[in-house]
C-alpha positions, 0 to 999 in steps of 0.5 A: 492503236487505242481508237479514241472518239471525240463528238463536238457540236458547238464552237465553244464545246470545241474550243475547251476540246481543242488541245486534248483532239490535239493530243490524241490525234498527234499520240503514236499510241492513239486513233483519233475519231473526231465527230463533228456535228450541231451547230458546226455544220449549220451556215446560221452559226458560221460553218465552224467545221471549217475551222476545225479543218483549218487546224488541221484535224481530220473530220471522221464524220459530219453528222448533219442533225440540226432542223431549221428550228428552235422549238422544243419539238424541233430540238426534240427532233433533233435529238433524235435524229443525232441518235440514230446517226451517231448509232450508224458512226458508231457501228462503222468505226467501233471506237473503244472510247467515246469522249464527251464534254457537258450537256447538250442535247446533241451530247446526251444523244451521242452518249445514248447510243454509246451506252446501247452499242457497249462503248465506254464513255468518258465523261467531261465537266460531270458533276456540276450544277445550271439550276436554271436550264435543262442542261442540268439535267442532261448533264446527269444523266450522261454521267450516270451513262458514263463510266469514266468522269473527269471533274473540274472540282473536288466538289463536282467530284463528290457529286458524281460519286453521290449519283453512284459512280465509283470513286477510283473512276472519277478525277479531278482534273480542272476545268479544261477551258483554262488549257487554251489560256495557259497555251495560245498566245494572245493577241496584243491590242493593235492586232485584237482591234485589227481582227476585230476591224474596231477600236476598243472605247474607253469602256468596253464590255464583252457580252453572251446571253443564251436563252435560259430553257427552265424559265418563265420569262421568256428570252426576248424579255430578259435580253431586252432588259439586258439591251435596256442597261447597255443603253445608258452607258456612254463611251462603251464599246459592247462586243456581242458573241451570239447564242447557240442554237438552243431553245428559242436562241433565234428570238435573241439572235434576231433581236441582237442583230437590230439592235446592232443595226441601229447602234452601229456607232457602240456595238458589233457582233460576231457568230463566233469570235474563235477561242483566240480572239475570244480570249484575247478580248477579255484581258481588255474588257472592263466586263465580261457580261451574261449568262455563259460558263465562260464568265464563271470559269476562264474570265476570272483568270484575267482578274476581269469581273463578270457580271453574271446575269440570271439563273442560268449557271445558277449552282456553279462554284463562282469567285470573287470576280462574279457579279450576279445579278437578276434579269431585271434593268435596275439589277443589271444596271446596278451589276455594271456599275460595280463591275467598272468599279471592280479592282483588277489588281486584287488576287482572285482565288481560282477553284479550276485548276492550273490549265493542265486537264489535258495531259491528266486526261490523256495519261488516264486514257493511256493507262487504263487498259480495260474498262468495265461496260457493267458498272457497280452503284456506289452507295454512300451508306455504306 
């Protein structure tokens, strides 16, 4: 069997993963190789390990990497650490593949040491732009590792090939998040209320804020301005999801946890809503609100209205649905009142494909028998 290994660090990385370590893992014709790390394994952001247990996929290896801090010195450590872990699995289990998604720091680490130890990387959600984090920069220099890419646009293809990667090595596949929407049943609104333990209000509005690594203001200041907007509308129910363990995260974290303590009557929070609730939750928001990929890219499926707040997923290709907007009070202010005007019966063009990225992933792999450690540049000019 072809040894397939997939590293995942986060709840919502995992999520967008879900139906492909699905897929590998039930192939006759595969080995799965599933490393979990990050967040995962930190109790602060829910011991999400657990839930992939729960859905039945053998844990191969936890790797522990994540300090108790947030720093850039912490998360420098960090990184570190995953690389001489995900070095040591690596020569233990002698994956033929290794499967990557994005561009966290713990992935750019994984995807380090694979390149050291000869192992070919495919290479999830290449090629496009978050001018206003350093993801953006993460996310390259896995592609240039990389030796297979699977894009979610024609765009985000082109720009991998312009970094130098073969055309015949880089496919279209869609944005693989919009697979969860296509195959799990979602929850009616009786059962959401009853997972959630809330009634929904006569607004409500679904809220991720992460901290934005590349700017000046800092996160407490933009999330408060966020907090700030929220204040002046009435009858809204505000459903918080709470950041991942970036830079400065824990500044936010702290900072929603009392907000949510003293407005307990309009507002609840989770750690991890999970892609089912997650997802069940949307088609009943009049708002998706923040600076997430998930705004741009799964929420406009719902004809639901994002309001995208930042420069956080600056450079994404974005539809009709998104609202963005500075990270100012006013601005975000203003941001809301259009999205509760929003008409959610208009056809909104969707640029990510058809929620099929798994099976195109998977035949892929299958078919390629042989992949070449020593890669060509391609060079445009010629």
């Amino acid at each position: 069997m072809k040894k397939i290994c997939i590293v995942t660090g986060t709840r919502a990385e995992y999520g967008l993963l879900y139906w492909l370590i699905k897929g590998v893992h039930e192939d006759p014709d595969l080995e799965l190789q599933l490393l979990v790390t990050g967040m995962h394994l930190s109790p602060e952001f829910g011991l999400t390990w657990k839930q992939i247990e729960d859905d039945g996929f053998p844990l191969t290896r936890k790797i522990e990497i994540l300090l108790s801090s947030d720093t850039a010195v912490g998360i420098s450590k960090s990184n570190a650490l995953a690389q001489i872990s995900f070095a040591e699995s690596y020569e233990q289990l002698k994956p033929e593949i290794v499967i990557l998604l994005g561009d966290r720091t713990e992935t750019f680490a994984a995807a380090s040491a694979a390149l050291v130890a000869g192992i070919p990387i495919a290479h999830i959600h290449g090629g496009e732009l978050t001018e206003g984090a350093y993801d953006d920069a993460i996310r390259h220099s896995i592609t240039k590792m990389s030796h297979l890419h699977f894009t979610a646009t024609e765009e985000y293809r082109n720009r991998v090939i312009q970094l130098g990667e073969q055309p015949d090595k880089v496919f279209i596949v869609g944005a693989i998040g919009l697979d969860n929407i296509k195959k799990l049943p979602l929850l009616n609104k009786p059962d959401f209320e009853q997972s959630i333990n809330c009634k929904l209000k006569g607004k409500n509005l679904l809220i991720t804020f992460h901290p934005v690594t590349l700017e000046d203001q800092s996160a407490g200041e933009q999330f408060q301005n966020l907090v700030d907007a929220l204040d002046e509308l009435e009858n809204t129910l505000l459903i918080f999801t709470k950041p991942n363990s970036d830079k400065n995260g824990r500044v936010i974290i702290k900072m929603l946890d009392d907000y949510v303590k003293t407005n307990s009557h309009k507002a609840i929070s989770f750690t991890s809503l999970g892609q089912l609730r997650y997802l069940s939750a949307i088609q009943y928001m009049d708002a998706v609100v923040g600076n997430s990929s998930s705004g741009i890219i799964e929420v406009p499926v719902f004809n639901v209205p994002t309001v995208n707040i930042g420069d956080r997923q600056k450079g994404r290709i974005t539809g009709e649905s998104i609202i963005n907007c500075n990270p100012e009070k006013h601005d975000i202010s203003n941001a809301l009142n259009k999205a509760f005007s929003f008409n959610k019966s208009l056809k909104i063009h969707h640029p990510y494909g058809k929620g099929d990225s798994t099976e195109q992933i998977l035949s892929t792999l299958k078919n390629i028998t042989q992949i070449e450690l020593k890669k060509q540049f391609y060079d445009l000019d010629k």
